[in-house]
Short mmCIF file of the C-alpha atoms (twelve columns), coordinates in Angstrom:
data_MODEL
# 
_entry.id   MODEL 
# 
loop_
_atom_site.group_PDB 
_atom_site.id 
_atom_site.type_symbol 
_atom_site.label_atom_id 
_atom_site.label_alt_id 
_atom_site.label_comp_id 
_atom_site.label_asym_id 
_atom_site.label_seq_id 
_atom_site.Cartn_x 
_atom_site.Cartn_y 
_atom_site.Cartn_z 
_atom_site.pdbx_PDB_model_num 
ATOM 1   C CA . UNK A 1   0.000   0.000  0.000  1 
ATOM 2   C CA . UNK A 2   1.154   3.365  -0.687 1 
ATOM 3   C CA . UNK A 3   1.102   5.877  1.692  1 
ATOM 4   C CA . UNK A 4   1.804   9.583  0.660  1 
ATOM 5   C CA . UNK A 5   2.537   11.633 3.872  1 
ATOM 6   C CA . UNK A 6   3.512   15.195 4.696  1 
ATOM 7   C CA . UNK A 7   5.661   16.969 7.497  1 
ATOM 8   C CA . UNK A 8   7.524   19.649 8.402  1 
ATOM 9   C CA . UNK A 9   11.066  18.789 6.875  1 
ATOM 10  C CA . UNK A 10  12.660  18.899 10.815 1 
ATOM 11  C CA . UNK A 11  10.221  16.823 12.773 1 
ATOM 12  C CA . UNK A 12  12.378  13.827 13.785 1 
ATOM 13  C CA . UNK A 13  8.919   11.622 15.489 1 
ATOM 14  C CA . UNK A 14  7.295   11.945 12.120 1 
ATOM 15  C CA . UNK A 15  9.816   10.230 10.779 1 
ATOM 16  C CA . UNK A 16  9.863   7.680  13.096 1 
ATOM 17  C CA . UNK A 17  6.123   6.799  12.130 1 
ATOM 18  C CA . UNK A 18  7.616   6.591  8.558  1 
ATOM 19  C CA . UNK A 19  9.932   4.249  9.574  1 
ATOM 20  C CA . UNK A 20  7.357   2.335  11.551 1 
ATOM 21  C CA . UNK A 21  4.812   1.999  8.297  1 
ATOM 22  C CA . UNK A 22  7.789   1.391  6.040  1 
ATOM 23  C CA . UNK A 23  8.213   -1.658 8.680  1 
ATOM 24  C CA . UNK A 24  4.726   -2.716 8.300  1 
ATOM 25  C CA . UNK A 25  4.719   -3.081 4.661  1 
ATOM 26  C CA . UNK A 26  3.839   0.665  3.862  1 
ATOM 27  C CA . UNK A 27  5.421   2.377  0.764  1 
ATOM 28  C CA . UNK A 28  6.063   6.033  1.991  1 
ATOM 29  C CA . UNK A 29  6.780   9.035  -0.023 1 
ATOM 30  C CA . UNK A 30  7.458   12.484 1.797  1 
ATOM 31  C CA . UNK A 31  6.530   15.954 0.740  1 
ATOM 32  C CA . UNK A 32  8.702   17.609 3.621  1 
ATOM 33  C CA . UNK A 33  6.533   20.906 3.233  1 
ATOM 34  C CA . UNK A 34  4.484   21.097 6.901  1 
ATOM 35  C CA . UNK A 35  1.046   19.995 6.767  1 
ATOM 36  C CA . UNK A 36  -1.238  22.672 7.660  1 
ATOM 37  C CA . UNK A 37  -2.074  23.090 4.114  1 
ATOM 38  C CA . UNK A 38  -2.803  19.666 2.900  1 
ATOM 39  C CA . UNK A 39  -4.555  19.181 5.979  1 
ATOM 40  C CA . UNK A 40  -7.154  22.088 5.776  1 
ATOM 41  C CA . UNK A 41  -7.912  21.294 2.174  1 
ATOM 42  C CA . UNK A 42  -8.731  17.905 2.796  1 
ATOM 43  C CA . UNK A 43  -11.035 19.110 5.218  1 
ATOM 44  C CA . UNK A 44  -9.570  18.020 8.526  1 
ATOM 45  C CA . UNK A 45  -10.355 20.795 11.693 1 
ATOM 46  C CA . UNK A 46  -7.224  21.773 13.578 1 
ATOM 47  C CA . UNK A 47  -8.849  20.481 16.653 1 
ATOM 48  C CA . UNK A 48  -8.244  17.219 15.463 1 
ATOM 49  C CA . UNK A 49  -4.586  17.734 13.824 1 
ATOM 50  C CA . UNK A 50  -1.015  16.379 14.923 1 
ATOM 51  C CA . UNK A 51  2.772   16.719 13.066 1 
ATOM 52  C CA . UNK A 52  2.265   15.487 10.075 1 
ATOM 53  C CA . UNK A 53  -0.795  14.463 7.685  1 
ATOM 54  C CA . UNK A 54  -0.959  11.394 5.463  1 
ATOM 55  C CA . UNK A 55  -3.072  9.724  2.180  1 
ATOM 56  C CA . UNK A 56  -3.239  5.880  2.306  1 
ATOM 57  C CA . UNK A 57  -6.383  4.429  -0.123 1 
ATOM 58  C CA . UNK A 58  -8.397  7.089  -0.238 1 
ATOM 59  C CA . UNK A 59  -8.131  7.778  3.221  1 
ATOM 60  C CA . UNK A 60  -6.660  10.673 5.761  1 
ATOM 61  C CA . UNK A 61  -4.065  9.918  8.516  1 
ATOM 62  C CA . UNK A 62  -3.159  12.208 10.989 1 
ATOM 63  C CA . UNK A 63  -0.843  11.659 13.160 1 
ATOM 64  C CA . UNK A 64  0.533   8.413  14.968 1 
ATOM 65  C CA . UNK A 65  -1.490  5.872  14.162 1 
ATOM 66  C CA . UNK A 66  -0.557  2.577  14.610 1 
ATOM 67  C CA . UNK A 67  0.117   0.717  11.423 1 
ATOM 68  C CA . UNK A 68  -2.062  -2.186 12.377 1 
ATOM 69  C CA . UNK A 69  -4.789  0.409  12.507 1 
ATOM 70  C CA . UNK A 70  -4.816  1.510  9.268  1 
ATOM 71  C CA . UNK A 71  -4.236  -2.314 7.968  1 
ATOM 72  C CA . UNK A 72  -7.900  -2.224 9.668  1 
ATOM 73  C CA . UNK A 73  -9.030  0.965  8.180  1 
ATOM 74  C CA . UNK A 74  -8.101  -0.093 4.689  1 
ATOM 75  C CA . UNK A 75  -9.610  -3.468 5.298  1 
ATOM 76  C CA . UNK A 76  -13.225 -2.803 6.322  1 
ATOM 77  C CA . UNK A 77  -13.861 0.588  4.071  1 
ATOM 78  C CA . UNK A 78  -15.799 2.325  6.650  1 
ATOM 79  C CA . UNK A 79  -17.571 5.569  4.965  1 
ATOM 80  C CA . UNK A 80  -15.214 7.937  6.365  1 
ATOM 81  C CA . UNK A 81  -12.092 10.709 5.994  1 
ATOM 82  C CA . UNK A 82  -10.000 8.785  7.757  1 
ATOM 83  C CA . UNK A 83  -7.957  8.321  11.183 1 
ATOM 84  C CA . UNK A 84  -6.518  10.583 13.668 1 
ATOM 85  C CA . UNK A 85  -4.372  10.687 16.954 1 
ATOM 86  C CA . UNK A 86  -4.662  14.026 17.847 1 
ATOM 87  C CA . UNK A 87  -1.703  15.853 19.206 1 
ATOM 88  C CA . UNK A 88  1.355   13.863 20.136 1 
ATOM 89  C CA . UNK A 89  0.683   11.179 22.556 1 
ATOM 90  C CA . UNK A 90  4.196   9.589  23.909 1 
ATOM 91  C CA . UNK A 91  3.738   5.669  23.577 1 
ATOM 92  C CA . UNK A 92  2.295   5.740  19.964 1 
ATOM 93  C CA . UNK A 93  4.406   4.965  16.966 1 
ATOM 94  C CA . UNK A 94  7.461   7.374  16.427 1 
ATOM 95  C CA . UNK A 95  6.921   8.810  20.341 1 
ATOM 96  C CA . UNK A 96  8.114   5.808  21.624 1 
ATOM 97  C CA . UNK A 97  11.650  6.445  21.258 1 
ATOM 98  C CA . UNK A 98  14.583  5.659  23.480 1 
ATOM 99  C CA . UNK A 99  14.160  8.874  24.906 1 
ATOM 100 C CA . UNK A 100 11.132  8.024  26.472 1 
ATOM 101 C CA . UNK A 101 11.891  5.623  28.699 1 
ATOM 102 C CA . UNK A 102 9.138   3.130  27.802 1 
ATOM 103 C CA . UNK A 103 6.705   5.215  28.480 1 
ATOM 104 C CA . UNK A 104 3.058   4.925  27.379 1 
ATOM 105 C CA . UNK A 105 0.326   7.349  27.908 1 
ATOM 106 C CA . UNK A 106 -3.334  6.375  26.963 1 
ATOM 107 C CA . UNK A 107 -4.492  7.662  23.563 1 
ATOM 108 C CA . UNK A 108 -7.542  6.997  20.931 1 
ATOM 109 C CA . UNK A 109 -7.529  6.530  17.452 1 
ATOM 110 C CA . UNK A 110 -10.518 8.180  16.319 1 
ATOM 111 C CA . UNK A 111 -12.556 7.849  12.918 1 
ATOM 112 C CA . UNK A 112 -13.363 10.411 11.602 1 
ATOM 113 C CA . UNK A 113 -16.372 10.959 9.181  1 
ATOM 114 C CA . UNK A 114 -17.826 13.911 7.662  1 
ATOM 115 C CA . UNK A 115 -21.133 14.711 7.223  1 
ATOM 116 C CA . UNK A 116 -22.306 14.864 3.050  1 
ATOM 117 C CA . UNK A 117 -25.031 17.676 3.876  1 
ATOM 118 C CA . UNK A 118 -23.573 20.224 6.034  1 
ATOM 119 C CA . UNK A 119 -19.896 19.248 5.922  1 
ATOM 120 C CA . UNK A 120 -19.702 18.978 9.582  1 
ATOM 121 C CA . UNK A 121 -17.097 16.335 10.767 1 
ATOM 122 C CA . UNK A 122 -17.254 14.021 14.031 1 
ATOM 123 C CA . UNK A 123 -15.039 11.236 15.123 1 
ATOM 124 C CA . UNK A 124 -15.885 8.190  17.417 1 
ATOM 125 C CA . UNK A 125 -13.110 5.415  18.873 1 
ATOM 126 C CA . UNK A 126 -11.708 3.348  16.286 1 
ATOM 127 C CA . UNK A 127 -9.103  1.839  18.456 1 
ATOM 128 C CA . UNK A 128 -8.500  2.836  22.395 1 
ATOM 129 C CA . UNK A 129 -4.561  2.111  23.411 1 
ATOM 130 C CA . UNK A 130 -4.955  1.725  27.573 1 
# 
């Protein structure tokens, strides 16, 4: 699967998630031009936004999502924009670096789905890390 992401060309954890979909049988290519652009046109509220912003089948990524969640994502099609970890939760892919002692804070990955009629977008749990 290919997976077209893009970050801000200094952002060392993004990378990290690269390197953890390239392990999970992702083909990544980088635009290393921020993502505050790509992500407001595809229509994803800064509320919701983290480092970097990603394409995989159709479908958004923000943030770190776990590979094995967007293995999920591509295989049951839900009607939706994507997933997102908002923010930068240590313990999810590429903030769980050495420097971090192991540590692992609770995060969600949320779906996110927009609404055909009035454009308005809500999330629910996809996948709760505890």
């Amino acid at each position: 699967n290919a997976v077209e992401v893009w970050k801000d060309p200094s952002c060392g954890c993004c990378q990290d998630w690269i390197d953890h979909m390239q392990a999970n049988g992702f083909k990544v290519t980088v635009h290393e031009t921020g993502n505050a652009a790509v992500r407001a046109k595809l229509g994803l509220p800064q509320r919701l936004g983290s480092c970097h912003t990603a394409l995989v089948g159709g479908y958004l990524l923000e943030g770190h999502v776990p590979a094995a969640d967007v293995h999920k994502l591509l295989k049951e099609k839900p009607k939706a924009l994507g997933l997102t970890v908002p923010g930068m939760p240590v313990g999810s892919p590429g903030m769980d670096g050495p420097a971090y002692n192991g540590r692992k804070d609770p995060y969600d990955v949320l779906l996110v789905t927009r609404n055909v009629m009035n454009s308005d977008v809500s999330t629910r749990v996809f996948t709760s890390y505890r």
